[in-house]
N, C-alpha and C positions, 0 to 999 in steps of 0.2 A: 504494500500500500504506500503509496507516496501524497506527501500533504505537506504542506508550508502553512506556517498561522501568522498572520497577518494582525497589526494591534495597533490601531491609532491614537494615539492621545497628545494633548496640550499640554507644554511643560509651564513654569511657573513664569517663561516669559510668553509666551502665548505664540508660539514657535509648535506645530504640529510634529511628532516625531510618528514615525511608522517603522515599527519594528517587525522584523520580516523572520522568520523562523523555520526551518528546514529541517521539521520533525521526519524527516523520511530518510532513509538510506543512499540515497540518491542524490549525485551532484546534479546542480541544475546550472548550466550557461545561460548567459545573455537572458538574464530573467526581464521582465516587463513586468509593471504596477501599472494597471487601467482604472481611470475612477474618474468621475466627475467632482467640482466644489462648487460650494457657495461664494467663495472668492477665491479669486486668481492669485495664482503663485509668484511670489517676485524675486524668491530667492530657491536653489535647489543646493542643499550638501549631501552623498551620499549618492547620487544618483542624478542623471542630465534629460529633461527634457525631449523626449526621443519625436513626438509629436502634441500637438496641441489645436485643437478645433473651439473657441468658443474658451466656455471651462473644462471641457473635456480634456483631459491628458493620461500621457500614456510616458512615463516613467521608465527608462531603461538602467537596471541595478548599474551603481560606480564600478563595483569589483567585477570581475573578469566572470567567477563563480560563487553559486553558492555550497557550501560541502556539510554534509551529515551532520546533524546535531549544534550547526554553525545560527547564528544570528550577526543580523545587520540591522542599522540604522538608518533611515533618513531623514534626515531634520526641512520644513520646506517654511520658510517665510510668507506669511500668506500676506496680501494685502490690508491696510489696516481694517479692523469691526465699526461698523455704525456703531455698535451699542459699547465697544472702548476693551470688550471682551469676545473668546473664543467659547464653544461649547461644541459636546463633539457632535450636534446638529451641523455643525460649519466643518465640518471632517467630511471625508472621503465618500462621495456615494456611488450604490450601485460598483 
């Protein structure tokens, strides 16, 4: 069985991190993250911009691979909130 878990959340500066997890036995290359937001990305560490339509984006992992039991990070700068705050309603959808 091969599975990756995936885990969004807002760190105490309001900077989205997505941690990426490769519960499976299995290297995975040239992984992709596909998701839509509430607001547009203005910054990516971790990982580059591979395509972008609208708010749609499509996230190509930084590292080359990902290997057994390994975790990654992506930290992404969102644009500023109306309301001064994130919530993970303003996280990753779909």
């Amino acid at each position: 069985m091969s599975f990756i878990i995936v885990t969004p959340k807002f760190n105490n500066a309001n900077l989205l991190e997505i941690n990426i997890n490769n519960k499976s036995k299995n290297n995975f290359s040239q992984l992709k993250l596909c998701f839509s937001l509430v607001y547009s990305i203005k910054k990516v560490e971790g990982a580059k911009i591979f395509k972008q339509v609208g708010r749609y984006y499509e996230l190509l992992l930084g590292q080359s691979s990902l290997k057994p039991d390994q975790i990654t990070t992506m930290v992404l700068q969102l644009q500023k909130s109306r309301i001064g705050t994130y919530n993970l309603s303003c996280g990753p959808e779909g």
